[in-house]
N, C-alpha and C positions, 0 to 999 in steps of 0.2 A: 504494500500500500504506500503512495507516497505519503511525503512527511510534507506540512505545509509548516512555514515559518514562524518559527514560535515567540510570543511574547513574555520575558519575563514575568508576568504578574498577568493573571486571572482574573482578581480582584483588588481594589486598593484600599485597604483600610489604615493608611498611614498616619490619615488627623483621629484615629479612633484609637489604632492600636493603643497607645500612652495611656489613655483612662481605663482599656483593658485588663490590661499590667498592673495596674494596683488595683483593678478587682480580685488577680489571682493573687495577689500578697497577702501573706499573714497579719492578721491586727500588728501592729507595731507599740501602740501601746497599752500598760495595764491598764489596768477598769478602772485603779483608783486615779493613774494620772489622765483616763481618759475623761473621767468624771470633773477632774477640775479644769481640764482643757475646755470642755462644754462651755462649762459656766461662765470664761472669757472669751474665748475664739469663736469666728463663725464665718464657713468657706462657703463661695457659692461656684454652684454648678451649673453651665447649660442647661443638664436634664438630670431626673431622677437617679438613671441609669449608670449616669457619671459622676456620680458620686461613688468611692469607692465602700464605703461602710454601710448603704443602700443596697440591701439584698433581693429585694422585691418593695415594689409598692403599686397601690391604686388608690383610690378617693376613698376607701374602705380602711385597707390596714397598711400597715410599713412592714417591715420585714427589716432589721438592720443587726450589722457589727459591733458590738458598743466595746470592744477592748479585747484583751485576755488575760489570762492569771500569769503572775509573774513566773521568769524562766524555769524559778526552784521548783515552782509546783507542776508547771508542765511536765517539767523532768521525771518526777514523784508518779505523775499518774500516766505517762506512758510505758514506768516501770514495770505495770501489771495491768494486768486484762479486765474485761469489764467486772468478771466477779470478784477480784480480789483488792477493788478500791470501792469507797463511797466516797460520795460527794453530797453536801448539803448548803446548801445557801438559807439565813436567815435575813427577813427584809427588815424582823425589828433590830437586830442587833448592827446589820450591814456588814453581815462577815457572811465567810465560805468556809465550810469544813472539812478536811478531805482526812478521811482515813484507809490505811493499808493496815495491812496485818503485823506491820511493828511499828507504825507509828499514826498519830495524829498531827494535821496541820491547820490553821488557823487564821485566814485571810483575811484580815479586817481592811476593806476598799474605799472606807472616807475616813481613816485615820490620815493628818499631814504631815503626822511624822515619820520616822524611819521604821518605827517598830511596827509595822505592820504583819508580817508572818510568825507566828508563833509555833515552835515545833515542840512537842512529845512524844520521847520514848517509853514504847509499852512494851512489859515484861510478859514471856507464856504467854503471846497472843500468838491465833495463827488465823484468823479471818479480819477481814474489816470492821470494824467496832460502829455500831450505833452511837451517833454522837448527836448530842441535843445541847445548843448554849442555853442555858437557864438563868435569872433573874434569884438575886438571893436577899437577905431581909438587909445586908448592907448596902445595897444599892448598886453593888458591881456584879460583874457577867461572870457567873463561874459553867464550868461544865460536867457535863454528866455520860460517860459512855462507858454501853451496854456491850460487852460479846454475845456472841448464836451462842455460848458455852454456858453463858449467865456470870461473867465476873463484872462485879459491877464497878465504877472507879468515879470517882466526885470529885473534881477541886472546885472548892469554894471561890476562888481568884485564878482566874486564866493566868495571871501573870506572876503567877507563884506557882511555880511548876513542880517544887520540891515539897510541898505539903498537900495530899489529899487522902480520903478514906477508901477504900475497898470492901465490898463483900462476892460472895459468890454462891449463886444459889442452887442447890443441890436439886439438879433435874437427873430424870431419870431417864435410859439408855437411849441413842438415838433422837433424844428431847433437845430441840433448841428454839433460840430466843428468835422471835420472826415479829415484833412489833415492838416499839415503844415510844409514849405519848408524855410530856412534860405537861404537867396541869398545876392550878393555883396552888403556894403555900410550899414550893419547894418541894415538890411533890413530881411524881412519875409514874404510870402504870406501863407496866410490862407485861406480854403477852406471849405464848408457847406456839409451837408445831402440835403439842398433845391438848391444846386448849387452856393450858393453868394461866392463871394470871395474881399477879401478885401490883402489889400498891407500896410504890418506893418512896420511904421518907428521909430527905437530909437533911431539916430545918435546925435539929443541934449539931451538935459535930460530933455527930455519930450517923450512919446510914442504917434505917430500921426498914425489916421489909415484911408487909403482911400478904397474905393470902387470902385471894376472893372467895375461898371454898372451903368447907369445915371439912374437917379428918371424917372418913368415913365412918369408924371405929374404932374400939379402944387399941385393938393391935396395931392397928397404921399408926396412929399418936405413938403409943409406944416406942415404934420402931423408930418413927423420927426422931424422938428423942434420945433414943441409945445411940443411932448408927449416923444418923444426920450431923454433917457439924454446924451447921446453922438451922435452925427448926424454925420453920415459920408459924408465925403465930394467925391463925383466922381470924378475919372481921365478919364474917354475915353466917348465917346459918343453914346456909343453899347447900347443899351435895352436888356435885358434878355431874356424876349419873344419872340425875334427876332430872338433867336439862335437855332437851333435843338437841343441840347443838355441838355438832360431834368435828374432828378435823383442828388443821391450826386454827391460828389467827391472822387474820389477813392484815388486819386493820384498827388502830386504834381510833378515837376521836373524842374529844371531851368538850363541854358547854353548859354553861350553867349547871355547875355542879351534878351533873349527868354524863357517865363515860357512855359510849355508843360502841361496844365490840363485836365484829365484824367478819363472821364464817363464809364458807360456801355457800351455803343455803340459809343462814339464818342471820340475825339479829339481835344481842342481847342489851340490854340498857340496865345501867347500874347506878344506882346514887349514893355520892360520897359527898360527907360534910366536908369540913373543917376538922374533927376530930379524929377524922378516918374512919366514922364507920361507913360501912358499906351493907346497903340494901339492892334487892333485887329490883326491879320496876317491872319488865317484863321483856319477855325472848318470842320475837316472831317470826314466824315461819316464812322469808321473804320471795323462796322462789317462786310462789303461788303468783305473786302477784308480779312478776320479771316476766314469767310467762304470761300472762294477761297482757302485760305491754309490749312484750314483743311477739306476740299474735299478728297484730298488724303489718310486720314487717318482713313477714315470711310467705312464701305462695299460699292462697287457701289453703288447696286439697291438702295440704301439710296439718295434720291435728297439733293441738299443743302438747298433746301427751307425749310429742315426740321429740319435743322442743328439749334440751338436755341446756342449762347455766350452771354457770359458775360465778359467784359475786370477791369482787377483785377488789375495790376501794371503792370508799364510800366520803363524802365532804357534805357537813351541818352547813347550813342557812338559816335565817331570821323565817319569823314568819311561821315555825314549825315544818321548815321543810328540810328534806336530806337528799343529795340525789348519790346515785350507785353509778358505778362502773361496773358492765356486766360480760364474758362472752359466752355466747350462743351457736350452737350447731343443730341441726339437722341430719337426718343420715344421708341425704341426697350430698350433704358435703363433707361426706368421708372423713377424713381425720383434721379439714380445716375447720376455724372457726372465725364469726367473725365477733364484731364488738356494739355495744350500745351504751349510751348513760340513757340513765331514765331518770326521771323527779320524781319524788311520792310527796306528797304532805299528811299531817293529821291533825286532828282538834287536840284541845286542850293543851294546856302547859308542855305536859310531856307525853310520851309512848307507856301505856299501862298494858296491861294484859287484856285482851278483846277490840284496841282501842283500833279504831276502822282508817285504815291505809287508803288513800288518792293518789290515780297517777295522772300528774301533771303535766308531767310531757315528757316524748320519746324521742330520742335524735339518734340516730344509724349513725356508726362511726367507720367511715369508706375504709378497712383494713381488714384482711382477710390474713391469717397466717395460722402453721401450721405449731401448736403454742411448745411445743420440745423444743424448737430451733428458736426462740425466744432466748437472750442471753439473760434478762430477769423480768419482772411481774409486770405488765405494764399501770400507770399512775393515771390518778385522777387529779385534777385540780380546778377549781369554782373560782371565775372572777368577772364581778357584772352582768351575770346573767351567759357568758361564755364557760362548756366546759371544756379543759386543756388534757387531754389526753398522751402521755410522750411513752413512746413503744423506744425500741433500742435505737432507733436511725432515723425516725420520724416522730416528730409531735402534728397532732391535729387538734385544732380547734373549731366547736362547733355551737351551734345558737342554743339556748334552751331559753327563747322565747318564742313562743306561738306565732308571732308575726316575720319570724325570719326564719329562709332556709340557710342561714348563713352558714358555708363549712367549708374551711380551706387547710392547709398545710404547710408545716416545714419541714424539708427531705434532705436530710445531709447526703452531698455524694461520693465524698471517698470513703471506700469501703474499711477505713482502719478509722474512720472517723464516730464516735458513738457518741447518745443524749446521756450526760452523764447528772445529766440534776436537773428539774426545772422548779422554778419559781414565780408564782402570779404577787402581781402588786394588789395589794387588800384596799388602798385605800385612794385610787382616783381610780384613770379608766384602762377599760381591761388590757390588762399587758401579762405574756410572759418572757420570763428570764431562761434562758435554754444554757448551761455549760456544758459546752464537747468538750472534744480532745481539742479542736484545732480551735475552739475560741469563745466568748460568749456572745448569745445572739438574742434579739429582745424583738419583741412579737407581738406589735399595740393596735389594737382595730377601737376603730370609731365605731361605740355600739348605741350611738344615736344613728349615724347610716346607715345601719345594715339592719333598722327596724322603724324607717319612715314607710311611707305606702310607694309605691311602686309608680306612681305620679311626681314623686319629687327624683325621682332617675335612682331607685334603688333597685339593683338587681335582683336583690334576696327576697324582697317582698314576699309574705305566704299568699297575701289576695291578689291574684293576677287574673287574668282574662284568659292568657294560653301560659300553663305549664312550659309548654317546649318552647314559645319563646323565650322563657325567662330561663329557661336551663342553656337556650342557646347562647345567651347575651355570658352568664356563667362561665359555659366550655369559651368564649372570644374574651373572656377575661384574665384566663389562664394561660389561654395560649399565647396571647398579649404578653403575660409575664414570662415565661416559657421563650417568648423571640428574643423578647429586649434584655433579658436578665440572665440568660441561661447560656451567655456567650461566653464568660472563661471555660476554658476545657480543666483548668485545676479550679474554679469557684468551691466555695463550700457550699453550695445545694444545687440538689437537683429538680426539676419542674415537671414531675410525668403528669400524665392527662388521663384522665379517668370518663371516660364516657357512657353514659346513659339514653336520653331520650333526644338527646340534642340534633338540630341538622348542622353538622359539622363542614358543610358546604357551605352554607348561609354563613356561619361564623369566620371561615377562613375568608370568604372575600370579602365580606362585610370591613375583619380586620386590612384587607390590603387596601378597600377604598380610603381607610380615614389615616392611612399611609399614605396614597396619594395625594389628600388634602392637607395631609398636616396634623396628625393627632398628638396628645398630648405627650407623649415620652419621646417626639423626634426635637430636636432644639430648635429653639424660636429666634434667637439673638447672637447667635456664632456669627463665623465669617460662613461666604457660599458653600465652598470645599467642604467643609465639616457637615454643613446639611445633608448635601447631596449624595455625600457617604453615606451617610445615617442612614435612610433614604433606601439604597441601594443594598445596603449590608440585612437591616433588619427583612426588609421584603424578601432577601431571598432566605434568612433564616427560615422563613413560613413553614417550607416545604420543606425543610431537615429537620423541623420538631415534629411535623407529622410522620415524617420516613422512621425518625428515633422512637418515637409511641405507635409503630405499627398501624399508623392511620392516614396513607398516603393513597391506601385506594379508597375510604369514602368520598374521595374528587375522583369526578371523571376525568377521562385523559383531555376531554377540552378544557374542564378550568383549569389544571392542571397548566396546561399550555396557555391561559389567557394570563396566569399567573406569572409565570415563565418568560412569556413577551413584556408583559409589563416590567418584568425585573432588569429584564434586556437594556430596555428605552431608560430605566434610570443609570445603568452602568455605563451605555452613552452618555446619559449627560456627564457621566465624570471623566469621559476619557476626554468628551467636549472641552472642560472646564481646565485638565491638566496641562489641556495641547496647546489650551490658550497661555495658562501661568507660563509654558518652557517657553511660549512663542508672545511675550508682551507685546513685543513694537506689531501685533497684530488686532491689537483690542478697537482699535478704531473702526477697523473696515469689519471685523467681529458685528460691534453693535451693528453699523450699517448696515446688516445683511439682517440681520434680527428687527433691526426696526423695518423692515421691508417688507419682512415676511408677517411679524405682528401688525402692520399700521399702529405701530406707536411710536410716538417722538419724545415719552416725557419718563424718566424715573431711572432706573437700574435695569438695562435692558437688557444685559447678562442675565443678572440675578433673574430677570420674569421668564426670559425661556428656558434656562437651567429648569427653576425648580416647576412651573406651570406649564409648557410647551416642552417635552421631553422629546413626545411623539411626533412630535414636526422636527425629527433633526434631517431628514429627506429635503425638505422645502427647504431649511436652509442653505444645502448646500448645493442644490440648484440655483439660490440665490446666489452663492457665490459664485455660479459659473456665468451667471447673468450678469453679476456686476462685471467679471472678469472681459465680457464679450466688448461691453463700452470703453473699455480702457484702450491710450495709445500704446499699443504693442511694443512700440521702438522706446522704451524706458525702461530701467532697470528696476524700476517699484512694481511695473507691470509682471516681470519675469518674475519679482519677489513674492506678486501677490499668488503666482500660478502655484511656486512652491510653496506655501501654506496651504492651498487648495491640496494640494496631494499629501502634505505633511496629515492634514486632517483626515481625507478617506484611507490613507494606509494608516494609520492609528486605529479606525474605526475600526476596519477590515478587517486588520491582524487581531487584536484584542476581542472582537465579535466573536470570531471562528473560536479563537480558545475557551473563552464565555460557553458558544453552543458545545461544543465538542465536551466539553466536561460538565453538563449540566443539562442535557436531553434523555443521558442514562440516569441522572440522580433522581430527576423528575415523572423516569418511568414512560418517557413520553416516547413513542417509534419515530422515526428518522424523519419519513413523509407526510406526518400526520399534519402538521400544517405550517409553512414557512414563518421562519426568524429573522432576521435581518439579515445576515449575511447571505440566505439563499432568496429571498424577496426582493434585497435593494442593491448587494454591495457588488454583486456582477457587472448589475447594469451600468453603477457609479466611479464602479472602475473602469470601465472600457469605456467611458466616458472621459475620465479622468485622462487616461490614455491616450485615446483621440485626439484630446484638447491638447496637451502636453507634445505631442507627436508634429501636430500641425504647426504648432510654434515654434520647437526648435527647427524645424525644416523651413521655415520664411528664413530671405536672402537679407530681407532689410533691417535688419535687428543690431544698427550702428551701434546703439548707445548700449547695448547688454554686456555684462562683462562676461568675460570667459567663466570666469568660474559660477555666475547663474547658471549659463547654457551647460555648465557641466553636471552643475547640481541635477536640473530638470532631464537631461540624457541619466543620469542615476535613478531618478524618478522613474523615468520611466522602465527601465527593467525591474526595479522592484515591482512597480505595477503588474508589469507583463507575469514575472515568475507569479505574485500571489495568485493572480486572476485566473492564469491555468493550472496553478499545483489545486486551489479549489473546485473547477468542475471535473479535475481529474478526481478528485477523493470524491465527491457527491455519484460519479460514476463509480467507484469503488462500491458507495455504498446501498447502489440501488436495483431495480431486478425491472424485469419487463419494459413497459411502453415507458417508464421516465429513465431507465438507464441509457435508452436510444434516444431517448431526447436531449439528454445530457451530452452523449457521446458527437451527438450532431452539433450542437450547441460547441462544445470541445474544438471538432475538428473544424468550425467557421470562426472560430475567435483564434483558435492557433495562424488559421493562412493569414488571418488580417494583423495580427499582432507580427508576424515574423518579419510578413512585409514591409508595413509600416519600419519595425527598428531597420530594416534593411537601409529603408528611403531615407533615415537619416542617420545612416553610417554605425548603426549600432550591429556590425553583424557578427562580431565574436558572441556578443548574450543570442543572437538569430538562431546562429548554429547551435551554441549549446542547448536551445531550447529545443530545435528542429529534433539533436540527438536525444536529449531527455524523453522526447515524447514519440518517437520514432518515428516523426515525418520524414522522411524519405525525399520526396520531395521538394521538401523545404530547405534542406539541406544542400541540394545541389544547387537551388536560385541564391542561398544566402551566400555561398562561397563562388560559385560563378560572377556575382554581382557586387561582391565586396571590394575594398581596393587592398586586399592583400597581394604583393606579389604573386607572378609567375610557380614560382617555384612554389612559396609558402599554401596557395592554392592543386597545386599536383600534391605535393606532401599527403594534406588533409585527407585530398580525393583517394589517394592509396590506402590512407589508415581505413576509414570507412568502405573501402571494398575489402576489404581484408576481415574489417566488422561485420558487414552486410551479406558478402557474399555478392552474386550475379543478379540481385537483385538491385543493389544499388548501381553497379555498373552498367545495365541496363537503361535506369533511368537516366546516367550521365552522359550516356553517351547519343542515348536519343537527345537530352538538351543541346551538346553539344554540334550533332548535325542539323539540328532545326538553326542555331543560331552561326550555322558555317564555319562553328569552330573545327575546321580539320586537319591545324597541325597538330593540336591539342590529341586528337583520336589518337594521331600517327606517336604521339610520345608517351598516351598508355598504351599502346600496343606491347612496346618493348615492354614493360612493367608484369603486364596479366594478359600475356599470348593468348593462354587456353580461351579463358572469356571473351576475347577479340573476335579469336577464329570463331568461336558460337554463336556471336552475334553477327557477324557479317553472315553469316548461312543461314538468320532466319530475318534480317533486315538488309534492307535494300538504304545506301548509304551515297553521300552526293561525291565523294572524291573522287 
């Protein structure tokens, strides 16, 4: 196949790349100097997008980098795997906790002085320690952490590292610690794998720990006592066995003086004074009512009897209400499952025994996984009426209010990247705090937008008119973020698209019109270049986020291609705009031909056909041949102007083909399915170009031109020539039946006229090589017959080429030669190629 002339670059994203680049860079700085950096500085961006700590945003929510944890602690928690650290953030205290299996660390992010990280070494640990900062009667932050083992270890002063208490509770075989909650009065419940729970007190400087559960009888008491080295002593008068609520403990939660703990299937509520004791309230049986709310969300014919939950966490509200975290399967999904929060409320004060459950509202949470390959339990978290759900590599957020289908995501995408904590702000509007590996990242939605009516341009709205509208408007908002956002190939997230009900056709070009006009994430106040990149770069993203989400055939192969073309006409306007920048002393007679073509005489007349007239780059640059036609030929601005005329279509031409050629198989689209610019325009515009350029260097009267114009446009012209036929040569490569004959005919009348033409103005060394390239035969013999090379340097050639050709070429040279009465010429290859002579004279009749 021939190779056609290639251009360095494809695409140019040169005024983009830079704000790229610091999309893929790591935070640079910590939280805490990023926090005070806020509070002073403030950088603006063109666009959202270019902003580098901008991870996502729309009129709804942001998505951004707010810093990361200093080097020591990266260090720390890339030393071990997702199960062998914790991480905790508290928003009262404004610290981070990060514990490994020998140590605790201690990140306080709005301290301004140096002591910011605090470390301890822990002795006989071998898991990561439950760490909870706690409030103590002296007004300072001491802390409290728990091992799975049950040792338990208190310092009263974080910053006294060398004085704290210990105890360790004597569980039984394969028993460990899987919850615990800090509540009023210096106080702590902890929670079991076998369901115990015990109530931790450090308010003197002693650690005292009771038991939610009385000794069954006198031998168990007994036995504690003899064999136990810490006996715990009972607060209520409950029996364990008593209770239905069998399994760990998932979940602590405590609120007004009420703990709320949190099984598989059930629900137990307990009320604790002030003095410790501890009463029962009441234990309810919660999956009854998980399967009532997720009824709805499963296909009919599916009974609820088949409905199989599990309840995972559980977060208090005002109001008497609590919502869960639940997942749910089916048998139609095999060993997947997927996820829901649900609301319940009740009357009265508190949960008693009988007391009648409401479910408030049910929200689907889009994650389906297979829960083994889970690295830990996935979390709930409640803020503003949004719940935060963070699985190992995604957090989703999703509405629990009635009037919004609000639910979007954050997808970390390198795969050694994990959620390693998240945290909701309790006290303005909903936000959360996500700590990975590679950084922290904060997650604030306007949840007054995403719960007006659907009249004030709210997408989420629940009252709409068409469903699939609003899912559609939904799927074009994602994949909007997905174009603009989802460009570093190292970013931290990833954008997948989740489709439903949506017409994913309507969304995609919907998004490419308000590209075309100008939508909100392309830059309004740059220079032109940076636009028109934007421009050209994001529209063709379109079609790589559907190719990357498996969703490139819901467009047919025509939008597909209307898409396609349109991307085309913007990658014109930049090769337009760069040919101008190499070529300035050309911007004057530039406008002139634009204002010619617009009728306009008033404003930035670059700037209006650039970014609004992309499609009319054809009309232009007929306009420049029209301007070109009035000019005095015999001037060397006229010679000047003709090579910018070709500097422009060999820019267009060369950079087109490389365009179509690597972007007709991305797109999916067949070769014929419907002409691009270079097989619609640049033929014609070249052999145009050619023409015009041909006829000018061959005028006699061209005093005032200097040699080296007429040399430039004699260079012109054989690039011309070579693009123009290495292109219908390759469209003949690549086509079958009645258009590869059309081509091929097309070929063989632009080759006789081009060869000729260079002939008529002495270009016949590029003749011939073209002649040979493509193996006219003929052409070959007119172009060195007619050249002014030498006698000799003319025999030389003729011999290599019969030598090449065989008696096929000699044929033809020789019938040239008797037509044109060359026949001393015949008599001196005679000597050369006897045999061939003597064959032709025996079957040609010859004038000598």
């Amino acid at each position: 196949m021939p190779k056609a002339k290639t251009s360095s670059r494809v695409s140019s994203i040169s005024k983009l790349s830079p704000f790229f680049r610091k999309r893929t860079d790591k935070p640079k700085l910590e939280l805490h100097d990023y926090i005070l950096a806020s509070d002073t500085t403030s950088t603006s961006y063109p666009t959202f997008w270019a902003d580098p700590e901008v991870l996502s945003q729309t009129s709804a929510y942001r998505i951004r980098r707010i810093g990361k944890l200093p080097s020591t602690l990266e260090n720390v928690i890339n030393m071990y795997s997702s199960q062998d650290v914790r991480v905790h953030s508290s928003q009262l205290f404004n610290c981070i906790t990060i514990a490994t299996p020998d140590s605790i660390y201690i990140y306080f992010y709005k301290k301004r002085n140096n002591d910011r990280v605090i470390h301890l070494s822990m002795e006989e640990n071998q898991e990561p320690l439950i760490v909870n900062m706690v409030s103590n009667d002296t007004q300072t932050i001491g802390i409290l952490a728990v091992s799975k083992s049950g040792h338990i270890t208190y310092w009263k002063q974080y910053s006294d590292t060398s004085s704290f208490l210990k105890y360790k509770l004597s569980l039984s075989q394969q028993e460990q610690i899987t919850a615990v909650e800090s509540i009023r009065g210096q106080r702590a419940i902890i929670g079991s794998s076998h369901g115990n729970i015990y109530l931790v007190d450090y308010n003197a400087n002693k650690l005292t720990v009771f038991s939610f559960y009385k000794q069954m009888n006198f031998a168990t008491f007994l036995s504690n006592m003899l064999f136990v080295t810490n006996p715990v002593e009972s607060r209520s008068s409950v029996v364990k066995s008593s209770l239905p609520c069998k399994g760990k403990i998932l979940r602590i939660r405590f609120s007004q003086g009420h703990a709320y703990i949190a099984y598989t299937e059930h629900m137990a509520v307990w009320n604790i004074n002030d003095q410790n004791e501890i009463k029962l309230s009441t234990v309810i049986s919660i999956h009854h009512h998980l399967k009532e709310a997720l009824s709805r969300h499963i296909p009919s014919h599916v009974s609820r009897d088949y409905i199989k939950t599990n309840l995972l966490d559980i977060c208090l509200s005002e109001n008497n209400t609590f919502t869960v975290l639940v997942s749910y399967s089916v048998p139609e999904m095999g060993n997947y499952v997927q996820y829901a929060v649900i609301s319940l409320t009740y009357s009265g004060s508190i949960l008693r025994e009988n007391t009648p459950l409401w479910i408030l509202h049910t929200a689907s949470v889009p994650y389906s996984v297979i829960p083994d390959t889970l690295q830990r339990t996935p979390s709930l978290l409640i803020s503003e009426g949004l719940a935060f759900v963070t699985f190992d590599r995604t957090m989703i957020a999703v509405s629990m209010d009635k009037n919004s289908v609000f639910e979007e995501r954050v997808v970390l995408k390198q795969e050694e990247d994990d959620m390693l904590c998240t945290q909701v702000n309790q006290t303005a509007e909903a936000s959360a705090l996500m700590i990975t590996r590679k950084g922290i990242i904060e997650f604030q939605v306007d949840t007054n937008k995403i719960r007006r009516p659907s009249a004030e341009g709210n997408i989420y709205a629940v009252a709409v008119d068409d469903t699939n509208e609003r899912d559609t408007l939904i799927f074009k908002s994602r994949l909007e973020q997905a174009v603009f956002f989802g460009v570093p190939e190292q970013g931290p997230l990833q954008f997948p698209l989740r489709t439903e009900q949506e017409d994913i056709s309507k969304a995609v070009l919907s998004l490419t019109d308000d590209i075309l006009k100008g939508c909100e994430l392309l830059p309004k106040s740059l220079e032109l270049g940076f636009y028109i990149e934007s421009r050209y770069v994001f529209s063709n993203r379109i079609m790589s986020v559907l190719t990357d989400n498996g969703l490139i055939h819901s467009m047919t192969e025509n939008e597909r291609f209307k898409i396609l073309k349109t991307t085309e006409y913007y990658y014109l306007a930049i090769v337009l705009y760069e040919t101008l920048v190499e070529n300035s002393n050309f911007t004057l007679q530039f406008s002139a031909a634009i204002q010619s073509v617009l009728q306009e005489n008033s404003g930035d007349l670059i700037r209006a056909f650039l970014i609004d007239h992309p499609f009319d780059v054809n009309r232009l640059i007929e306009q420049f041949f029209s301007t070109f036609e009035v000019f005095d030929f015999n001037l060397e601005e006229t010679a000047l102007y003709l090579q910018k005329i070709n500097t422009v279509i060999l820019s267009l031409a060369n950079r087109a083909y490389n365009y179509e050629e690597k972007y007709l198989p991305l797109y999916e689209i067949s070769h014929h399915f419907g002409d691009l610019w270079m097989i619609a325009s640049a033929s014609d515009l070249l052999m145009k170009a050619f023409e015009k350029t041909q006829d000018y260097v061959c005028l006699s009267s061209l005093n005032n031109v200097t040699d080296q114009s007429m040399a430039a446009l004699k260079d012109n012209l054989c690039e011309i020539a070579n693009l123009l036929l290495n292109h219908l040569s390759i469209e003949i490569y690549k086509s079958v039946g009645d258009v590869r004959q059309n081509y091929a005919d097309k070929l063989s009348n632009t080759k006789s006229v081009i060869i000729q033409k260079l002939c008529a103005c002495q270009q016949y060394q590029v003749a011939i090589e073209l002649a040979e390239k493509y193996n006219d035969l003929p052409a070959i013999v007119a172009a060195l017959q007619t050249s002014q090379l030498s006698d000799e340097e003319v025999q030389t050639k003729h011999i290599y080429f019969i030598q090449a050709y065989g008696y096929d070429y000699f044929t033809l040279l020789l019938n040239w030669l008797n037509d044109h009465g060359e026949d001393e010429k015949i008599l001196l290859l005679s000597k050369h190629v006897p045999d061939y002579v003597d064959k032709f004279f025996e079957n040609n009749p010859v004038k000598i």
